[in-house]
C-alpha positions as CSV (number, residue, x, y, z in Angstrom):
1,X,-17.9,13.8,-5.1
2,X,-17.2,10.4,-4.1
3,X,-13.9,8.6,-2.8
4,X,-13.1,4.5,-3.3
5,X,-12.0,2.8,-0.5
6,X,-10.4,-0.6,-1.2
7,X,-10.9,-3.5,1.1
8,X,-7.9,-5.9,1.3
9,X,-8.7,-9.5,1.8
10,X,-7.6,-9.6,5.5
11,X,-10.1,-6.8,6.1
12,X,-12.9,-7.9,4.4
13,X,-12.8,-11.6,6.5
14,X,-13.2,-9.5,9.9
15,X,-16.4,-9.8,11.1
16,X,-16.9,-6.9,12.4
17,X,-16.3,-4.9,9.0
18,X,-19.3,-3.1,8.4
19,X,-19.4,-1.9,12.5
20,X,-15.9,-0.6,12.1
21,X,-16.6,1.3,8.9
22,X,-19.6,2.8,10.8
23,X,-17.6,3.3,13.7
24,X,-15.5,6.0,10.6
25,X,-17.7,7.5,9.2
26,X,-19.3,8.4,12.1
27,X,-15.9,9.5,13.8
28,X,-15.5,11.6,10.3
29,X,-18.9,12.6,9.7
30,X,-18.9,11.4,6.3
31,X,-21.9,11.0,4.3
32,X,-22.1,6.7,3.7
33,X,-23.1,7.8,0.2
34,X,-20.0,9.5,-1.1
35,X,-18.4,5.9,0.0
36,X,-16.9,3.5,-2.7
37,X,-16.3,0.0,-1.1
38,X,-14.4,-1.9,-3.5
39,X,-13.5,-5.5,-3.4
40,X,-11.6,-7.5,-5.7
41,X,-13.9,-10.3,-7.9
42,X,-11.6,-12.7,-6.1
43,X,-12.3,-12.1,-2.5
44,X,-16.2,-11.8,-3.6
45,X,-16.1,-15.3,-4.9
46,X,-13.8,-17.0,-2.6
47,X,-16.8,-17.9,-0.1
48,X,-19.4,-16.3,-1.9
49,X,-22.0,-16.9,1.8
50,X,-19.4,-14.8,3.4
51,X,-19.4,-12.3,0.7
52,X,-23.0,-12.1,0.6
53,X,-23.4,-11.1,3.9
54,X,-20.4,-8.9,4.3
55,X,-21.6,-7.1,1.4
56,X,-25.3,-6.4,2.7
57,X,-23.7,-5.3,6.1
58,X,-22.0,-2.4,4.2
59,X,-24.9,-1.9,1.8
60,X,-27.3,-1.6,4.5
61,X,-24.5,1.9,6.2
62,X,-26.1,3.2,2.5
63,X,-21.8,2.9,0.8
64,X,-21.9,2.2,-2.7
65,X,-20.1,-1.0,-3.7
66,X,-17.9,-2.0,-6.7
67,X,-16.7,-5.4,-7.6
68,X,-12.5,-4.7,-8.4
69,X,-10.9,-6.1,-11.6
70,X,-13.7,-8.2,-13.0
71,X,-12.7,-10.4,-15.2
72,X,-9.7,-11.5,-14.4
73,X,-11.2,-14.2,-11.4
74,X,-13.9,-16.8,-12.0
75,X,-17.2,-15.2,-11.2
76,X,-20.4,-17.4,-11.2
77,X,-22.9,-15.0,-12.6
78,X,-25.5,-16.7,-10.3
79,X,-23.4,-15.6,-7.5
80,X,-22.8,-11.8,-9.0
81,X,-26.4,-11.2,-8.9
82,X,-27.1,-12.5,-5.6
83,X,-24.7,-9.5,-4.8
84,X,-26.1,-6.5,-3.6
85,X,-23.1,-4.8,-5.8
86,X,-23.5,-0.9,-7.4
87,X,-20.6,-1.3,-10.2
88,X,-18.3,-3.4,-11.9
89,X,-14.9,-2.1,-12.6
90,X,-13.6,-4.0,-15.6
91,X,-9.7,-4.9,-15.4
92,X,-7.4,-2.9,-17.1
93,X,-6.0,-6.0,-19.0
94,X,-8.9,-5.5,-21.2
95,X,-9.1,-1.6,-21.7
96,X,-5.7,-1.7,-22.5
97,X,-6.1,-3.8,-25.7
98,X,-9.9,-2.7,-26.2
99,X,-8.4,0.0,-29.6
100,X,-5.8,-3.4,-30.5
101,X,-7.7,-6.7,-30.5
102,X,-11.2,-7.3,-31.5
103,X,-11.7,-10.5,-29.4
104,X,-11.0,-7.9,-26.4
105,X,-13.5,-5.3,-27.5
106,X,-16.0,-8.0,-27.9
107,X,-15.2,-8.8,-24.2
108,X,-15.4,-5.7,-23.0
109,X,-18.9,-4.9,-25.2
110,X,-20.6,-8.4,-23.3
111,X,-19.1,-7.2,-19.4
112,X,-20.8,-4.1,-20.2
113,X,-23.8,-5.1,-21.4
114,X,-23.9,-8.0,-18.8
115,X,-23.4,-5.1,-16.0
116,X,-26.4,-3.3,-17.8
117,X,-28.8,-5.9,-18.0
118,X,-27.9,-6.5,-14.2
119,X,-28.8,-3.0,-13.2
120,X,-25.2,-2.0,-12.5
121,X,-22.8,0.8,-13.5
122,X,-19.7,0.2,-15.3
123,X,-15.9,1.6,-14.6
124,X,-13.4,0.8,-17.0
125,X,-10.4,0.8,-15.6
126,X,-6.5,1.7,-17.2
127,X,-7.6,3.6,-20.0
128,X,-4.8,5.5,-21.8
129,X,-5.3,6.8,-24.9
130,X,-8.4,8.9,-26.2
131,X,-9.3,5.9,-28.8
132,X,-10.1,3.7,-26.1
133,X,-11.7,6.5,-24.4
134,X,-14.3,6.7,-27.5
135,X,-14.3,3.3,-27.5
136,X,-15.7,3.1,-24.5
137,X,-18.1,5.6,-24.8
138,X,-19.7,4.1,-27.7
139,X,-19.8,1.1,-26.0
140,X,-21.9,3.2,-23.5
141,X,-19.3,2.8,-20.6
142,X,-20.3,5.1,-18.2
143,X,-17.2,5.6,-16.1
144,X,-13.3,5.6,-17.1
145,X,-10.4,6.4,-15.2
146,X,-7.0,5.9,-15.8
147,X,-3.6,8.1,-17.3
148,X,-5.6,9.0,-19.9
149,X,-7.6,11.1,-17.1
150,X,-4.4,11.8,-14.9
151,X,-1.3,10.0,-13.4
152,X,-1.1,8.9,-9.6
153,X,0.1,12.0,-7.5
154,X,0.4,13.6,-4.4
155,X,-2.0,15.7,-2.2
156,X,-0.6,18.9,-3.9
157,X,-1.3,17.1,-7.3
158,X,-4.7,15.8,-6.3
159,X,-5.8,19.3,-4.7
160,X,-4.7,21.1,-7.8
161,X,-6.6,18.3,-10.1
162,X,-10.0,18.9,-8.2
163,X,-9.3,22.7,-8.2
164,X,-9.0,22.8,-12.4
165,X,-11.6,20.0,-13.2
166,X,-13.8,22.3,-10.9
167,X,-13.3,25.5,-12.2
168,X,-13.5,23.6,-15.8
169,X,-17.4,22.5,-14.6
170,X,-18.3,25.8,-13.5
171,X,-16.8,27.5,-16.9
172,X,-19.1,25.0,-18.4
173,X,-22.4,25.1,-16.0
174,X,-25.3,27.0,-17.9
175,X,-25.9,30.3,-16.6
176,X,-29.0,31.7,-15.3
177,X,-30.6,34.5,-17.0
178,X,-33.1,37.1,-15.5
């Protein structure tokens, strides 16, 4: 299991960033790769030097991390590779009229083969209705969330998600046989 932690703009211009997320998940004993640092294509390219070595710092504590809402800045592609970037997340503005407008879905089908050929992992985000589920899959998408999955919630609520999509995964887990 992994968790995303999003970096606000303010945090991510402290210099010390990568030391202080150290400093927590030392304090927490959390393993570095069950971390999801995400960033917003915006504050990646607004000073793309910074970026690039804000973004080694936390690569090097072994986090994962995800550019946020692709598409919606104005990436350089020569500057997204330079990246040491896991995952694009594309913006919901997309998914949302991927099963409603064919110049979208041919967006959506270049972002994720652009991710692809660029070694990363793709998370489309916002998806609400099974067709753009299955859209996505056959567009080889390998990570959705969105209401389609579940609504935002509470602890209770997020306890009681993890319990059933558990229980669900070992229902469905082969069994061994003697």
């Amino acid at each position: 299991m992994t968790m995303s932690v999003n970096i606000t703009p303010r945090e991510f211009a402290q210099q010390d960033l990568a030391a202080q997320m150290k400093t927590i998940l030392d304090e927490v004993g959390i393993d570095p790769t069950s971390i999801n640092v995400e960033i917003t294509e915006t504050i990646a390219m607004a000073d793309p030097q910074r970026s690039s070595l804000a973004l080694s710092e936390l690569k090097a504590l072994g986090v994962h991390i995800s550019i946020d809402d692709f598409g919606t800045g104005y990436s350089s592609l020569s500057r997204l590779q330079g990246f040491p970037v896991d995952t694009l997340k594309i913006d919901r503005t997309f998914i949302s009229a991927i099963d409603t407008d064919r110049d979208t879905k041919k967006i959506v089908r270049i972002i994720i083969m652009l991710a692809h050929n660029l070694g990363l992992k793709v998370v489309a985000e916002g998806a609400e209705t099974a067709e753009q589920v299955n859209l996505l899959k056959q567009l080889k998408c390998e990570l959705v969330q969105g209401y389609f999955y579940a609504r935002p919630g509470d602890q209770a609520a997020a306890e009681k998600l993890l319990t059933s999509n558990r229980e669900m995964a070992f229902r469905a887990a082969p069994t061994a046989t003697t």
